[in-house]
N, C-alpha and C positions, 0 to 999 in steps of 0.2 A: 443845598442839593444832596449831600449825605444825611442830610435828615429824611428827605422824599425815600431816599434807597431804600435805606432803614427800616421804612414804615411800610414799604411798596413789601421787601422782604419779612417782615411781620406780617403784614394781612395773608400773603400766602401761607406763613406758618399755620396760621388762626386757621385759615381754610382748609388746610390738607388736616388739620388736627380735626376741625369739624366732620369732613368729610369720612375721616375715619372712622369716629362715635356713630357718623350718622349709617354709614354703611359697609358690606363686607361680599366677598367676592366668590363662586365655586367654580371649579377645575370639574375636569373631566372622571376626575380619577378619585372624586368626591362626593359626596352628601353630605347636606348643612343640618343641625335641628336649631332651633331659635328656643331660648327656653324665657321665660319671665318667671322671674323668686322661683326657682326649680322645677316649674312647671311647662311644657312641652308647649310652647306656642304654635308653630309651625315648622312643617319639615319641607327642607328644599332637597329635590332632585335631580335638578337642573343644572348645569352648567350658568354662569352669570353675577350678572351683579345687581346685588338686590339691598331691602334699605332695611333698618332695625332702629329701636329706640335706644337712647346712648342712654346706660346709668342702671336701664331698667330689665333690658334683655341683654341675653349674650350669648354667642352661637360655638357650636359643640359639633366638630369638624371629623365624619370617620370614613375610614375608606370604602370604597368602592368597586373596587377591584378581586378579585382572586387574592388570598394571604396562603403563603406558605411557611410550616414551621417544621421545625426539628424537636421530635421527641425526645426525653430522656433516656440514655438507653437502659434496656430491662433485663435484667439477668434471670432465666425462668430455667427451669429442671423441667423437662419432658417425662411423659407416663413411663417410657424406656427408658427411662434415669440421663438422659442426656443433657450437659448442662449448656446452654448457649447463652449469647450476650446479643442482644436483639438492637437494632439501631433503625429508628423508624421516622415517618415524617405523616404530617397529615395538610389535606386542603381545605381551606375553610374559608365561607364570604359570610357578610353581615347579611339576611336575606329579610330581615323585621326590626327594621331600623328603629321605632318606638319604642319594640320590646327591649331591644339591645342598651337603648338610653337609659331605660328607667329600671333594669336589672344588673346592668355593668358601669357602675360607677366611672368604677378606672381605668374604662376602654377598652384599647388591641390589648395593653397589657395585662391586664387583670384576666382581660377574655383568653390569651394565649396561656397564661398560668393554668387557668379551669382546664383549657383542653389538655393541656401538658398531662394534669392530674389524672383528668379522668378516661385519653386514650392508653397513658401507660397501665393504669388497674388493670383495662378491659385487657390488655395486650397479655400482661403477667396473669389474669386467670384466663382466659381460653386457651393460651400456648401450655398451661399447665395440666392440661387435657387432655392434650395433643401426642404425636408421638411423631419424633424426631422427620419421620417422609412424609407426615402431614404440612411443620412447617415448611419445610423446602417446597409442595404442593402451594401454598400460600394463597388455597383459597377460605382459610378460617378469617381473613379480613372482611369480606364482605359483612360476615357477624360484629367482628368489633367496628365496625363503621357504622348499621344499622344501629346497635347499642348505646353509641357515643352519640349517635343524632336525636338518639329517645332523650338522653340526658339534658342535652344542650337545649332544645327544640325552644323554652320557655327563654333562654336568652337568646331567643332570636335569629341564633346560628346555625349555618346549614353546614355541616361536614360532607365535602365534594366526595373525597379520596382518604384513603386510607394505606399508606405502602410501606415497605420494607427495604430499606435503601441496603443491609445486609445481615445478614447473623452468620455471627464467629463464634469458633468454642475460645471458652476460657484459654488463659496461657499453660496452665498447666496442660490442659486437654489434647489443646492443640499441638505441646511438643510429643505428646504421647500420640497423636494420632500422625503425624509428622514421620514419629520413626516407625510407627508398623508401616506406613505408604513408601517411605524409604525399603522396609526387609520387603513387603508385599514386590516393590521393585525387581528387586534385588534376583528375589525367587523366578520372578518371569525372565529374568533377565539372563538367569543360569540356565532356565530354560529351553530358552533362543539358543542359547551356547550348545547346549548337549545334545538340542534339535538338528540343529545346522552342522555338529561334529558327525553326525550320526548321517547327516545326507552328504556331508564330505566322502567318508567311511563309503558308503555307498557307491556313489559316483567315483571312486578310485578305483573301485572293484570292479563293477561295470567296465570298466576304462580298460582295466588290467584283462578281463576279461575276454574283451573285444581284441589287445591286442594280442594277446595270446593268439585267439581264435584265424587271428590277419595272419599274424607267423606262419601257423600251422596251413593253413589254407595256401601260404606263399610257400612256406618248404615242399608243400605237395605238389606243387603247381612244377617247382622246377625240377625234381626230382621227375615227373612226370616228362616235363619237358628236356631233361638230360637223358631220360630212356629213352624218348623219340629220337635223339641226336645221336647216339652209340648205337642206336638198331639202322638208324641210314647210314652211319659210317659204317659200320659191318655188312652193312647190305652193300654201299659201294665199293669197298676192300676184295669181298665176295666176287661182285660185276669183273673188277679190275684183276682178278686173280684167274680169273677162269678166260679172261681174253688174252692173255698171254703171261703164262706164269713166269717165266725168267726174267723179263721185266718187271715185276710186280714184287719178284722175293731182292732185284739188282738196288728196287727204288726203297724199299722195306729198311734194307739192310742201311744203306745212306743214309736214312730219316734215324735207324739206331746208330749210328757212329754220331750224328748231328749232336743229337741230345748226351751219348755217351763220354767220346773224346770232347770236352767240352777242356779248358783250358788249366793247367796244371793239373790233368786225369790221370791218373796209375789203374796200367789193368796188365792181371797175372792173369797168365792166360798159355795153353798149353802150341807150341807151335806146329802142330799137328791141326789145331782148333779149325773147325768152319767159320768161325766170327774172323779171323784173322784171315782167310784164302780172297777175300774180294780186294783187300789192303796188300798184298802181297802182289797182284797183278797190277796193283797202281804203283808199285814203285817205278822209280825211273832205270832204264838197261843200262847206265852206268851201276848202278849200285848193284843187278846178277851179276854181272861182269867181273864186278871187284871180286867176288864170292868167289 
């Protein structure tokens, strides 16, 4: 019985091993080429599974898809002397799959070294042309993308995109450009200050101004309104005077004792005085009497 297993598990070895020489399989995200002794038998495009001679062909698997890569980055001097560090990427598919087999040995890899090569050149001389609001512009890539595709075109590669993921100055550059945007700061910033001191300044004087102008309008106002009130009381004192004057000089004089004799008052005063004869009649007749 463990001899059957044995054997039942060998024959499938035999078979999946067969199976394997005899055939190979494409994904979606793929194209096959089938070569015999290095020559290009046929090329699958297909997704599937399909069959090949074991020993004598062997298939050459490349992708399919969109490839993206990362340039080296490129440190270029602008026509204004400006020196940047350039950091790029470019898009690129396999678009002649024959040509690509029989011109690129060593595949994606060899194919991404080439482009490596030859978008950094085109990048380091166009930007060397350039002047500093050209690159940040960054429509000199269309050229180095039509250029790269002149180059490429015979391995079969079609360069989609060409972009700029950023350019930075050097370090030194960059701390030097760092501290004048710090003073540049700095300067607008005293600016703001001496602006704003200046519309303080302003609006306080304005301020001072207006109240002054309120003051002076309100001192008027009651000054005005204190001479209406002394000319009705003198108009009424007037009325009150001339309807009966002894009552008028009896009430007079009361209203000056009110305010005069007010409380611990001393008044020298001649006793002959008319201030003293209305106080004289208001004593009590015990106190002539005593006299």
């Amino acid at each position: 019985m463990r001899r059957i297993l044995f054997g039942v598990i060998g024959l499938l070895v035999l078979a999946w091993i067969g199976f394997s020489l005899f055939s190979f399989t494409v994904d979606e995200t793929q194209k096959a080429v089938v070569l015999e002794f290095g020559k290009i038998k046929r090329i699958v495009t297909d997704p599937g599974l399909y069959f090949k001679t074991p020993f004598v062909q062997n298939v050459v698997y490349v992708e399919d898809r969109l490839l993206s890569m990362d340039i080296k980055p490129a440190e270029i001097i602008t026509v204004d002397k400006q020196r940047l560090t350039i950091d790029s990427y470019t898009l690129w598919r396999i678009a002649d799959l024959q040509k690509f087999v029989q011109t690129v040995p060593g595949g994606r890899t060899q194919a991404e070294t080439n482009l490596d090569n030859i978008v950094y050149g085109l990048l380091r001389d166009v930007l060397g042309k350039k002047n500093f609001t050209d690159v940040l512009q960054r429509d000199f890539l269309t050229e180095v993308k039509q250029s790269a595709q002149t180059q490429v075109a015979d391995f079969g590669i079609q360069i989609v995109d060409v972009r700029i993921k950023r350019a930075d100055l050097p370090d030194a550059n960059a701390q030097a450009v760092y501290q004048r945007m710090i003073s540049e700061r700095k300067q607008i910033a005293q600016r703001f200050r001496a602006e704003g001191e200046q519309e303080s300044q302003r609006i306080r004087s304005d301020a001072d101004r207006q109240v002054t102008i309120i003051k002076a309008d309100a001192s008027k106002t009651s000054e005005e309104l204190k001479g209406e009130g002394d000319a009705q009381a003198l108009e009424t004192y007037a009325n009150a005077y001339n309807q009966d004057e002894k009552f008028f000089l009896f009430w007079r004089t009361l209203e000056s004792y009110k305010k005069t004799l007010e409380t611990n008052t001393t008044l020298v005063l001649s006793s002959q005085a008319d201030y003293l004869r209305l106080l004289e009649t208001m004593q009590p007749q015990g106190s002539s009497n005593s006299k």
